[in-house]
Structures are given as C-alpha cells and as structure tokens.
C-alpha positions in Angstrom: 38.1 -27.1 -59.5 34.7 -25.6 -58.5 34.1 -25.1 -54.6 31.6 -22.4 -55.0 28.7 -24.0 -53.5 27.5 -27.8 -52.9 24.4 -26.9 -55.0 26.6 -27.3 -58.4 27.3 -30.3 -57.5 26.1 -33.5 -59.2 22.9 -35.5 -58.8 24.4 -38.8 -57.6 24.5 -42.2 -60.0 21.5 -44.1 -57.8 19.2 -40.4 -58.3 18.8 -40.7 -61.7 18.6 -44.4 -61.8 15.7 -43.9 -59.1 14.2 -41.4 -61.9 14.4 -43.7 -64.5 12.7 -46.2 -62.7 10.2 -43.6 -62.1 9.3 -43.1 -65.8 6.4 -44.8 -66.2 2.1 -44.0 -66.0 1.2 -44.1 -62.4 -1.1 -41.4 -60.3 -0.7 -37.8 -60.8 0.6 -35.4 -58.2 1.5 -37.2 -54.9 -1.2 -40.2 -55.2 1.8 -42.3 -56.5 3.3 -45.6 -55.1 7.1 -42.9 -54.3 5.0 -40.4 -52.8 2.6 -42.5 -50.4 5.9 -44.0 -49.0 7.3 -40.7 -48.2 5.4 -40.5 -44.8 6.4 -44.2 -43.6 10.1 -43.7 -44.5 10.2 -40.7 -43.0 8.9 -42.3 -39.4 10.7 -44.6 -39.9 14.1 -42.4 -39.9 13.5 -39.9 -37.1 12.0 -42.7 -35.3 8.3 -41.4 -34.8 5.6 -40.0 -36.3 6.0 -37.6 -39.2 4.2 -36.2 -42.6 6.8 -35.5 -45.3 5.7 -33.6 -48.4 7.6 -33.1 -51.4 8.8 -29.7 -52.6 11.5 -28.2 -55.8 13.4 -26.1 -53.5 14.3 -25.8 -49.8 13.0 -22.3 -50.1 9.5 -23.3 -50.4 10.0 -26.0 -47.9 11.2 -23.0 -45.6 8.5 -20.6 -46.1 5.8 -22.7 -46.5 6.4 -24.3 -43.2 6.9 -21.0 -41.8 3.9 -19.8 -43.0 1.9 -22.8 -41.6 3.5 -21.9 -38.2 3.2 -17.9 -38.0 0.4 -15.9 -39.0 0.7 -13.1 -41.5 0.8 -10.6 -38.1 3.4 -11.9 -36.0 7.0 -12.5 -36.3 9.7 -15.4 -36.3 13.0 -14.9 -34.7 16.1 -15.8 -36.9 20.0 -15.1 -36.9 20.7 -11.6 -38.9 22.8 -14.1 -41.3 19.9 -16.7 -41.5 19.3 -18.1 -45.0 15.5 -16.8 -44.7 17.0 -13.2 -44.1 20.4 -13.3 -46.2 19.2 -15.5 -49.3 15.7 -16.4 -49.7 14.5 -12.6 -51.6 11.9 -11.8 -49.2 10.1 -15.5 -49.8 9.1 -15.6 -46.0 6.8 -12.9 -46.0 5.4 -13.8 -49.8 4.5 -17.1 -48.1 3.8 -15.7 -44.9 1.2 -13.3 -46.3 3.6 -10.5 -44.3 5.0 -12.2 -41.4 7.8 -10.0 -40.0 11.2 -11.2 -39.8 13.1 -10.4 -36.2 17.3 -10.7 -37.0 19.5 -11.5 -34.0 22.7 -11.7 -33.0 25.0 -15.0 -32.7 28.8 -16.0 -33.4 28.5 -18.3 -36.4 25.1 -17.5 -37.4 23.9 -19.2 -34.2 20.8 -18.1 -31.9 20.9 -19.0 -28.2 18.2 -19.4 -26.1 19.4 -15.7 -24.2 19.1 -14.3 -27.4 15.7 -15.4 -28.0 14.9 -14.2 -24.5 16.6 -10.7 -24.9 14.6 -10.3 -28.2 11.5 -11.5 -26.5 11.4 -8.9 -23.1 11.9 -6.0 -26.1 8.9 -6.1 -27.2 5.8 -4.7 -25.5 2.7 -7.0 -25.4 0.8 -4.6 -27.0 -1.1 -4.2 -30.0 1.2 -1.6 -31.0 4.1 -4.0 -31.9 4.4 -6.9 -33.9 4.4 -10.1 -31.2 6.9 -13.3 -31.8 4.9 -16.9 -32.9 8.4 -18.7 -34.2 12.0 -18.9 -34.0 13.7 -20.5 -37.0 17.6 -22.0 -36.7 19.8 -23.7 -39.8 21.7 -26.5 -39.0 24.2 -26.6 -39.9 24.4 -22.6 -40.1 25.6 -20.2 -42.6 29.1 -20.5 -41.2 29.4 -24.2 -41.1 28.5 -24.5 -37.1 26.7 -27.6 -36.1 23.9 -26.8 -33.2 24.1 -29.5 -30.5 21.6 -31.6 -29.3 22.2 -29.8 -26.2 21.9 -26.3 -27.8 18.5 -27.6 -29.9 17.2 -28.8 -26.4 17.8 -25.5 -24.6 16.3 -23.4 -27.5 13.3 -25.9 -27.8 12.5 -25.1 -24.2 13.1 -21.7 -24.8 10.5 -21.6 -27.4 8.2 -23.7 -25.5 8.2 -21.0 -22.3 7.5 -18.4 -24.8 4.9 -19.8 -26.7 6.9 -20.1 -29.9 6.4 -22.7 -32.9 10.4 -24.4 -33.3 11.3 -24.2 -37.8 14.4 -25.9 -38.9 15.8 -25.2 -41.8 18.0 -28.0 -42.5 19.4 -27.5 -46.2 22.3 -29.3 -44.6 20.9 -31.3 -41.8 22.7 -34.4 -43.2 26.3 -32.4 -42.9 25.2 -31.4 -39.3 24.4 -34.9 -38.3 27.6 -36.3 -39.8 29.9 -33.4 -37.9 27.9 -33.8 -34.4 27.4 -37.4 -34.3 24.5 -37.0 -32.6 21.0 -38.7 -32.8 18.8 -37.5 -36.0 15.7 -37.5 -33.4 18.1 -35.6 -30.7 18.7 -33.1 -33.3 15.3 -32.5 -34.3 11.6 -33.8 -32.7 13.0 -34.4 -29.2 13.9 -31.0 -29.3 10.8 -29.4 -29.8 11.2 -28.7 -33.7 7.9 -28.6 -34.9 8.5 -28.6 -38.5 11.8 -28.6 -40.6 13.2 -28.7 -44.8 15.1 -31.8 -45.5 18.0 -30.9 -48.2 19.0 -33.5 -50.6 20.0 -31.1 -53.6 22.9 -30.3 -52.1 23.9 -33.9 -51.0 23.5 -35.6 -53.9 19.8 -34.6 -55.6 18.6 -33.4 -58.3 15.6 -31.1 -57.6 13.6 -32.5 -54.8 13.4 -31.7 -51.2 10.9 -32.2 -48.2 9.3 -30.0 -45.7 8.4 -32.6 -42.8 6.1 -32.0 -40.0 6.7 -33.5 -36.6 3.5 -31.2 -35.8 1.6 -33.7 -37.6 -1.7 -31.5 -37.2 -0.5 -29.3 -39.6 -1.1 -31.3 -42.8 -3.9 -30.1 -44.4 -3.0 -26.9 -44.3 0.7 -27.8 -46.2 -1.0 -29.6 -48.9 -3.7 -26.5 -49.4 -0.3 -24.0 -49.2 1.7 -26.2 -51.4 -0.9 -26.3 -54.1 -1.7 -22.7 -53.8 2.0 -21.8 -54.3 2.4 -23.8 -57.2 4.7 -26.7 -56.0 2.2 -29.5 -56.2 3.8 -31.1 -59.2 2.0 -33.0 -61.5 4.4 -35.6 -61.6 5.5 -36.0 -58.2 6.6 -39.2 -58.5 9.9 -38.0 -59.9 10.8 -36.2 -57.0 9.7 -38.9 -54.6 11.7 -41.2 -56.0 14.5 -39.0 -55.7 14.3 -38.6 -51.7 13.4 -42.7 -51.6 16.6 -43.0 -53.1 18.7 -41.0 -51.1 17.0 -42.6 -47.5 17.9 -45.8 -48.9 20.9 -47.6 -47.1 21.6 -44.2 -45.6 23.1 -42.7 -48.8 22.5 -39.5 -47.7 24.3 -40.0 -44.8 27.0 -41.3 -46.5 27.2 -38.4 -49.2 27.5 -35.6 -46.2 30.7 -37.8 -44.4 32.3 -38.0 -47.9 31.4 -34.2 -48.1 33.0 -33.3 -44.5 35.7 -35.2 -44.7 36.8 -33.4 -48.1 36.3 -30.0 -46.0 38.8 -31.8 -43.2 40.9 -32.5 -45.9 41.2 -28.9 -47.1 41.1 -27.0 -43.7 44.0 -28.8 -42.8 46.0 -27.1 -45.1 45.5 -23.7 -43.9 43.9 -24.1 -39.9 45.8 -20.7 -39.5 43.1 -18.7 -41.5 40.3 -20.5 -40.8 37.3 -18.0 -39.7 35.0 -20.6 -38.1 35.9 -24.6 -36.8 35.3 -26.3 -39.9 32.0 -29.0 -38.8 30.0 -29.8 -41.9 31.4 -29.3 -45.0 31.9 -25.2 -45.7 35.2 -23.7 -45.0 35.6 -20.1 -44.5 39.0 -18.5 -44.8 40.9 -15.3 -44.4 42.8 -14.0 -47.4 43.8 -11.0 -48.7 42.5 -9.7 -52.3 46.0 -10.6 -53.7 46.0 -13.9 -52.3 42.3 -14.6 -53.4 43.1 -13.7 -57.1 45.9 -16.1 -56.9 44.0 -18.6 -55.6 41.9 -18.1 -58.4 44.6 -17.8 -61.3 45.3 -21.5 -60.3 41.6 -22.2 -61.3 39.7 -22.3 -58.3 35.8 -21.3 -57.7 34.8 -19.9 -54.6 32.7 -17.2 -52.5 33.8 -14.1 -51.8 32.3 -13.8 -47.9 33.1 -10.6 -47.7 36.0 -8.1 -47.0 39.2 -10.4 -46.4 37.2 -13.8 -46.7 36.2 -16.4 -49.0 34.4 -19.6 -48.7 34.6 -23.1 -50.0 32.3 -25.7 -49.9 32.8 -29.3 -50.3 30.8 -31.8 -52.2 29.4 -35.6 -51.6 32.0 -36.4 -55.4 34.7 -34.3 -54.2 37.7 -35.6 -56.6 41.4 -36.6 -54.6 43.0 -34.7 -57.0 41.0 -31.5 -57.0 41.2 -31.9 -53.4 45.1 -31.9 -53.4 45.4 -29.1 -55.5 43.3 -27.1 -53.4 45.2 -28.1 -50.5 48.7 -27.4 -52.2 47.5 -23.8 -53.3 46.0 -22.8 -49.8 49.3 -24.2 -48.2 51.5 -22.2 -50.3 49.6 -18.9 -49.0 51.0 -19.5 -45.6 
C-alpha cells in the first residue's frame, strides 16, 4: 500500500503503447513527426498560441523557464515551501547562472498578490540590492491547495504593476484543474503566466514533461538552454509521444479525477486531522509518532511532513482495496 508520492506510480497502459509505436527510425532530436505536433496540440488545449518543448524532468522544465525569464542578477519571488526552494537542490540558480531566490510567506504554500507587494516595497531600488524580475507559484501547491482563477488573476496583475515575468510550476496542474473546475486558459495565459512545466510523470507518464511558453518570443532561447543543459534528447520522439498520448481524449484529465477522488476517498476517513482541505490529490494529516508507526505496521508508505504530520498522496491506478484499507486504518486512529 504505497502513498508516498504520485511519482512511484505507474506509467499508464496507453504511455507505453504510445512508446512502442514510437520505436521506429524517424528524425533525431525534436525534428520528428511526435515532436512537431507538440506546439499545435498544445494551442490547441489552452486555447491559443503556445511553444511546448519536451524535457525528462519538471525540474528542468522549472529552471530552464526561469532562467529564460530572470537574469542571472535579479530575483524571483516564491513561497518559502515552494518546490524550487524546498526540493529542486539549488537547480534554479545552476540554470539561472545565480538568480536569487526571494521565500515568502503563505498558508498552504500559497503567495498572494499582498505578499508579493510587501516583498516588493523591501527592497531599495538601488544597485545595492538584488531587484525582483519573476514570481513563481505551484499549482496545485505543496500542501495540496488549488490557486483560483481569481487568485492567478490578481497575482497576474500584481506581477504586471511590478514589472515581473509570471512562472508556473505545474507538476500537478492536471490535479488543480480537476479540484477547481475552472478553465485551463483561466488558470494559466489569461492570467498573465508567461511560461509554465506541464507534469505528466506524476499522472500517468513515464519520463517526459513540457515547459510551455505562452511568451512565445522566448523560443529560441529555450531550445539554445535546453541543448546547453543537456536535455535535448536524441531521441525525442519517445518522450513526445508520451505527452501526445496523455492530451489525447483528455486522459490526463481523466488520470488527476481518478487521482482526487482516491484522496476524497481517504480524507473522509479521518476530516478530523486533516492539516489542509484536501483539493488535488495530497492529504496531509496529523498524527502522533505512535500512531504513525501503526499506521505503518499495517503496511502503509507515506511522508513524514514533519513534527506530528504525515502525508499521502494518491495516484491516477489507486486500487479500491488499498484504498479501503487505508481508510479502515486512518478511521481506527480516531
């Protein structure tokens, strides 16, 4: 019963068969028929006009829109728990060539357009200290908390007043969209986002995600960064075909609901220790280190948060029976 993370999860059935059909002499690098599609499919989805490129990890889809967005002398504004900050080993400045990093506070990982302002007036326009070109968000956040198209749009115009590029880092964007609701285009380009990473390894792929550029300018410079950092692949094609296959018939989509309504499923069984509102498809909980060694006697995987917390995190194949047992032994803590 492993709810550690939704990055051990499975590739799904239709990802490898997508590979497979893959697996035969076409173009190197991104010159092949999955890749050239990428860009059209990718319009086509948010609904205008976008450049999607290919990456192995959402890491480098992070940082190497970052770095196309914030020169090596300013600063991006984040969440102190962002995954940038928390989880990505100092990748932002290596990208970045030393961009700094400027933490901020928020319930549930979240940054509001006050906070951005606050951290803004800090800092003296002078040459003296390091001046702000981006603010980064993750929906949904490290605590499972899906930011509203409302919430995007205020922050957007934040940015926008102060001059600031808009990064998205959306590792989970499909679990947000399934939580909220809410329009893909809402949550993303009509807000302002400039540029964002598109998870799919933790939906359902197998080692492909996409940094995408609503800031269509930017282009060239992604492909000269992506080569440079190693991540132009030789054979693409593979993890074009990937992403084609989740876009198609919205089985990405699909994959996050199944995926959030697991984490319904088991927050329901204990709503009186739940941390956070349980919106995408990570449940936090508040347990005591008795409780979360017998939780883990009955053979459960999960995150130790921190003191008195633990997480779980639901996957697109979570199994009914896994699912019940999980339920059963959180139940019987209360």
């Amino acid at each position: 019963m492993r709810f550690f993370s939704d990055n051990a999860a499975p590739a799904h059935p239709k990802v490898l068969e997508a590979i497979a059909a893959a697996n035969r002499i076409d173009t190197a690098y991104d010159g092949d028929e999955w890749s050239q599609r990428l860009d059209g499919a990718f319009s086509d989805l948010f609904g205008t006009e976008v450049r999607a490129f290919w990456v192995t990890t959402g890491t480098a889809a992070n940082c190497l829109a970052l770095a196309a967005l914030c020169p090596p002398y300013r600063a991006i504004l984040c969440h102190k728990d962002s995954h940038i900050e928390v989880d990505e080993a100092g990748a932002p400045g290596f990208f970045t060539a030393g961009a700094k990093l400027i933490l901020l506070d928020g319930e549930g990982a979240k940054i509001t357009p006050k906070t951005v302002a606050q951290a803004c007036d800090l800092i003296r326009n002078d040459v003296h200290q390091v001046q702000p070109a981006a603010i980064s968000i993750t929906n949904a956040t490290e605590y499972g908390l899906i930011y509203r198209a409302a919430e995007l749009a205020a922050l957007g115009e934040r940015a926008k007043q102060r001059g600031l590029a808009f990064h998205l880092d959306g590792a989970r964007i499909a679990n947000a969209l399934a939580g909220s609701g809410e329009n893909l285009g809402d949550l993303t380009w009509r807000a302002g986002v400039d540029a964002m990473s598109f998870g799919f390894v933790k939906n359902g792929g197998l080692n492909a995600e996409c940094l995408v550029l609503f800031k269509t300018e930017l282009a060239d410079e992604i492909a000269v960064r992506r080569k440079r950092a190693g991540h132009l692949l030789s054979k693409g094609r593979y993890l074009a075909a990937q992403i084609l296959a989740m876009l198609e018939d919205d089985l990405w989509l699909d994959n996050a609901r199944a995926a959030n309504a697991a984490a319904q499923k088991v927050a329901s069984a204990a709503p009186n220790r739940l941390v956070y509102p349980v919106e995408a498809n990570e449940i936090f909980l508040r347990v005591s280190n008795e409780e979360a060694e017998r939780l883990r006697g009955q053979g459960l995987d999960f995150y130790e948060w921190g003191p008195g917390q633990i997480r779980f995190v639901t996957s697109w194949d979570a199994q009914s029976e896994a699912l019940d047992r999980l339920a059963s032994a959180l139940a019987a803590l209360e």
